[in-house]
PyMOL CGO cylinders between C-alpha atoms (Angstrom):
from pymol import cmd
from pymol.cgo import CYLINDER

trace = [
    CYLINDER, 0.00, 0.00, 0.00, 1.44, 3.37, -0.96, 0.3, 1, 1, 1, 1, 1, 1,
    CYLINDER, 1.44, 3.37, -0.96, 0.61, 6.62, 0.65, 0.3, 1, 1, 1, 1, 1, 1,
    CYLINDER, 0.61, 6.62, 0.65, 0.57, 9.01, -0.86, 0.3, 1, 1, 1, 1, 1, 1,
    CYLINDER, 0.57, 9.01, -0.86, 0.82, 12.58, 1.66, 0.3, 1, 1, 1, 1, 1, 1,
    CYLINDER, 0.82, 12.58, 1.66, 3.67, 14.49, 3.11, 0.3, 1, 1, 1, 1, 1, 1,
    CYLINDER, 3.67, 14.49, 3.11, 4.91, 13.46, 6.49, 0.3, 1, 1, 1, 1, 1, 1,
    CYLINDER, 4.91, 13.46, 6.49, 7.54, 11.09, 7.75, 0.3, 1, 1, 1, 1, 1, 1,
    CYLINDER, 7.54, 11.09, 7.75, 7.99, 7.99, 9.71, 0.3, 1, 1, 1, 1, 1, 1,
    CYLINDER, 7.99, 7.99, 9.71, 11.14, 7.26, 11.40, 0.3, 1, 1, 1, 1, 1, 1,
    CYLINDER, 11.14, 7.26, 11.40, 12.78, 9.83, 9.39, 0.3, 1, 1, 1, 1, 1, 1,
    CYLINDER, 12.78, 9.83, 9.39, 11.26, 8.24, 6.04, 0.3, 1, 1, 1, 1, 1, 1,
    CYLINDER, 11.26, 8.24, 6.04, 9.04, 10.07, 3.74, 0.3, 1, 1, 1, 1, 1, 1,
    CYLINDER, 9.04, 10.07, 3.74, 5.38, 8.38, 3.76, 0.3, 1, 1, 1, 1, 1, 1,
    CYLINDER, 5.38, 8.38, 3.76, 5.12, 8.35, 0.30, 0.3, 1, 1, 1, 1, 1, 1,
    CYLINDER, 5.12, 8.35, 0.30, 8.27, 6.73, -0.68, 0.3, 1, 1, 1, 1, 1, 1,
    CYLINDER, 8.27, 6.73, -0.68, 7.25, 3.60, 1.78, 0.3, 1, 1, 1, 1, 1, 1,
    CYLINDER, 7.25, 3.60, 1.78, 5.86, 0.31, 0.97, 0.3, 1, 1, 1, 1, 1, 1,
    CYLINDER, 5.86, 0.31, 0.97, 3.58, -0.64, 3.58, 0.3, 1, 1, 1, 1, 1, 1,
    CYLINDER, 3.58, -0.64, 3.58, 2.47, -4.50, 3.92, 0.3, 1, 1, 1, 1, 1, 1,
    CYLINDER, 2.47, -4.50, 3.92, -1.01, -5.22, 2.94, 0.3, 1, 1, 1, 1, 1, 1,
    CYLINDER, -1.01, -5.22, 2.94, -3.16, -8.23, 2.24, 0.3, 1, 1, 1, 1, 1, 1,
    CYLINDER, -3.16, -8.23, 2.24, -4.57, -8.83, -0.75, 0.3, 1, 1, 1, 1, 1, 1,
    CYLINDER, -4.57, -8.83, -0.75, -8.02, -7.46, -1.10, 0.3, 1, 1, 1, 1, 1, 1,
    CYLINDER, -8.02, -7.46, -1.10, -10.66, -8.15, -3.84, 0.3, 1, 1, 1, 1, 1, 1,
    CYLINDER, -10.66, -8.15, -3.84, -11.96, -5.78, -6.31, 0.3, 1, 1, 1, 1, 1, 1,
    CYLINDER, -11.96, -5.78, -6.31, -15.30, -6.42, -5.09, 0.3, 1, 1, 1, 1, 1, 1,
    CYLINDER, -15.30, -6.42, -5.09, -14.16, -5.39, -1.26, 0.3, 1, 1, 1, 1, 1, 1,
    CYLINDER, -14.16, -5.39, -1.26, -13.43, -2.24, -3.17, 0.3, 1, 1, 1, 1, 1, 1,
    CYLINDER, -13.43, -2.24, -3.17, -16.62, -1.65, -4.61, 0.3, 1, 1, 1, 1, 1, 1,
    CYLINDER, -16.62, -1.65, -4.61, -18.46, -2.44, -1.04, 0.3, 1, 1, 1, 1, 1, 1,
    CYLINDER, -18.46, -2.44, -1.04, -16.46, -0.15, 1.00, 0.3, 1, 1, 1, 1, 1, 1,
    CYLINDER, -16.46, -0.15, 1.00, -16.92, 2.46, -1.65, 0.3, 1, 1, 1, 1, 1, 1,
    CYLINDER, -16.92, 2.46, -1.65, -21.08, 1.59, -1.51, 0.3, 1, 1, 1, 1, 1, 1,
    CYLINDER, -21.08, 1.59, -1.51, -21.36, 1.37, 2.12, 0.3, 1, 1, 1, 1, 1, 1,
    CYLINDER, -21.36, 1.37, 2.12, -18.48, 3.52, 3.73, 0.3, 1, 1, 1, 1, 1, 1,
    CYLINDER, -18.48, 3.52, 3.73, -18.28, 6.65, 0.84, 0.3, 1, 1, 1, 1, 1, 1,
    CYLINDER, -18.28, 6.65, 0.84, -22.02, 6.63, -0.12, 0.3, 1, 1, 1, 1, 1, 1,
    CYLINDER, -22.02, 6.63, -0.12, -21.13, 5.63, -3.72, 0.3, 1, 1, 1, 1, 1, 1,
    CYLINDER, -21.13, 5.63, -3.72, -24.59, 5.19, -5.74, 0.3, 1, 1, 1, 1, 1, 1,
    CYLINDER, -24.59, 5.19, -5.74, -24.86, 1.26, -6.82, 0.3, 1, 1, 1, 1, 1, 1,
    CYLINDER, -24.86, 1.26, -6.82, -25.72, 0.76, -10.31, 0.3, 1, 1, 1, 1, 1, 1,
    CYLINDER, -25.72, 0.76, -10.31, -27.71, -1.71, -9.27, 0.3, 1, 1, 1, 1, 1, 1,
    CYLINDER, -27.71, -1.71, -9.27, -30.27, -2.65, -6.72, 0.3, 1, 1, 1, 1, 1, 1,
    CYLINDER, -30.27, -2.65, -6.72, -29.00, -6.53, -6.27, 0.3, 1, 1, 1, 1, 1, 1,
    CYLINDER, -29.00, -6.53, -6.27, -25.02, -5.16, -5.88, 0.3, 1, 1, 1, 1, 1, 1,
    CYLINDER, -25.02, -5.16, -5.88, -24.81, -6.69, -2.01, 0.3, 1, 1, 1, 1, 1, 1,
    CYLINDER, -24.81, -6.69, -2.01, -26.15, -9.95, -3.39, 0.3, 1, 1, 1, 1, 1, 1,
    CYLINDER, -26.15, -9.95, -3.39, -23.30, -9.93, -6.47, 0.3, 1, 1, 1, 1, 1, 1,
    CYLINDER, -23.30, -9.93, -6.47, -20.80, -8.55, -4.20, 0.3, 1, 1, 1, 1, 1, 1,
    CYLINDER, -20.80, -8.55, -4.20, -21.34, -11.33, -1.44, 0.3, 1, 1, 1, 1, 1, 1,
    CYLINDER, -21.34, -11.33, -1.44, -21.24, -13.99, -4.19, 0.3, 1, 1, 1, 1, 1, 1,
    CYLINDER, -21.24, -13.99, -4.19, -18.23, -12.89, -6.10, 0.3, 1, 1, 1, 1, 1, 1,
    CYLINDER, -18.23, -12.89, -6.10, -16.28, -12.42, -2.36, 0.3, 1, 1, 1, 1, 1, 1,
    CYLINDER, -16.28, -12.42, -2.36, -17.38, -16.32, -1.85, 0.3, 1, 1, 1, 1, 1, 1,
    CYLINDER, -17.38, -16.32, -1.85, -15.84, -17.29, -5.16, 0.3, 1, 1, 1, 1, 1, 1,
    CYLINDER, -15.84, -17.29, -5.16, -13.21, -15.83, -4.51, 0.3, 1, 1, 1, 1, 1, 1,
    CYLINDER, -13.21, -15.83, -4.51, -12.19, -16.80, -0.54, 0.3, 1, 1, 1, 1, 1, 1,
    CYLINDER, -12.19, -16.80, -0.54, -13.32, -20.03, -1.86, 0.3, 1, 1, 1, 1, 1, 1,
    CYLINDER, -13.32, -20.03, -1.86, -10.67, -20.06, -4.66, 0.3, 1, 1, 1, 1, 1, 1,
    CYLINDER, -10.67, -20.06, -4.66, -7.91, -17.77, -3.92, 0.3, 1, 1, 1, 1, 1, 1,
    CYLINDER, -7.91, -17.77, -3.92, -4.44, -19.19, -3.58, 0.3, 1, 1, 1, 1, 1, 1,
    CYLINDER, -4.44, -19.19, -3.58, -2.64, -16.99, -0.37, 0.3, 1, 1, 1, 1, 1, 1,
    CYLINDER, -2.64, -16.99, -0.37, -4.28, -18.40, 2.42, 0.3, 1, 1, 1, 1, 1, 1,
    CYLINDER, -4.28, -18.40, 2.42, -5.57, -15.31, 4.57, 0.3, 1, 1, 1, 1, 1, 1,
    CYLINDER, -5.57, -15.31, 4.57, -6.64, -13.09, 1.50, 0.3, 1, 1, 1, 1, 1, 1,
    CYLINDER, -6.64, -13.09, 1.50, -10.00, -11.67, 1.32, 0.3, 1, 1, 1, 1, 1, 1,
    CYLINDER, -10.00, -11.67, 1.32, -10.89, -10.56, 4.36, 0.3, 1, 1, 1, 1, 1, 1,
    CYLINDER, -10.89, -10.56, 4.36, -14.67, -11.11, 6.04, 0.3, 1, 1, 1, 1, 1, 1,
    CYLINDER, -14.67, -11.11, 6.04, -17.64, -11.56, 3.65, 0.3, 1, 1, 1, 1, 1, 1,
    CYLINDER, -17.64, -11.56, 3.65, -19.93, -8.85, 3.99, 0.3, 1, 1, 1, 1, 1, 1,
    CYLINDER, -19.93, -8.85, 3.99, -23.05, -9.27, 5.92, 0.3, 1, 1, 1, 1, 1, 1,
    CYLINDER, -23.05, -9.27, 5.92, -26.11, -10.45, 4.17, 0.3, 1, 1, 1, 1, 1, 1,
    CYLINDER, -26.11, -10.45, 4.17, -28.82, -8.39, 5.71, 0.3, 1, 1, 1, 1, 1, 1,
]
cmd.load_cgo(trace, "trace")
């Protein structure tokens, strides 16, 4: 993960650091923007694609913690 604002940590610049991160789906991406930003779905079914495409892909990925939790089904 890069970011990217002035600052410093430990005498390092914060954007010239490489910090660890997981690896996230696209679809993690599109809920956080939908429920955390207020993004406007497209669609009216997006939490039911969204929680299926996150399945397929916990069920399928290949580095064993990726993913993170599904997203509720309310």
């Amino acid at each position: 993960m890069h970011v990217y604002r002035d600052g410093e940590i430990g005498g390092n610049a914060l954007d010239r650091l490489h910090f660890p991160s997981e690896r996230i789906a696209f679809e993690a991406i599109v809920q956080f923007l939908i429920t955390e930003l207020g993004v406007a779905p497209l669609r009216e079914d997006w939490q039911v694609l969204i929680t299926s495409a996150l399945e397929r892909f916990v069920a399928f990925r290949t580095w064993p913690r990726s993913g993170g939790p599904l997203p509720d089904s309310n």
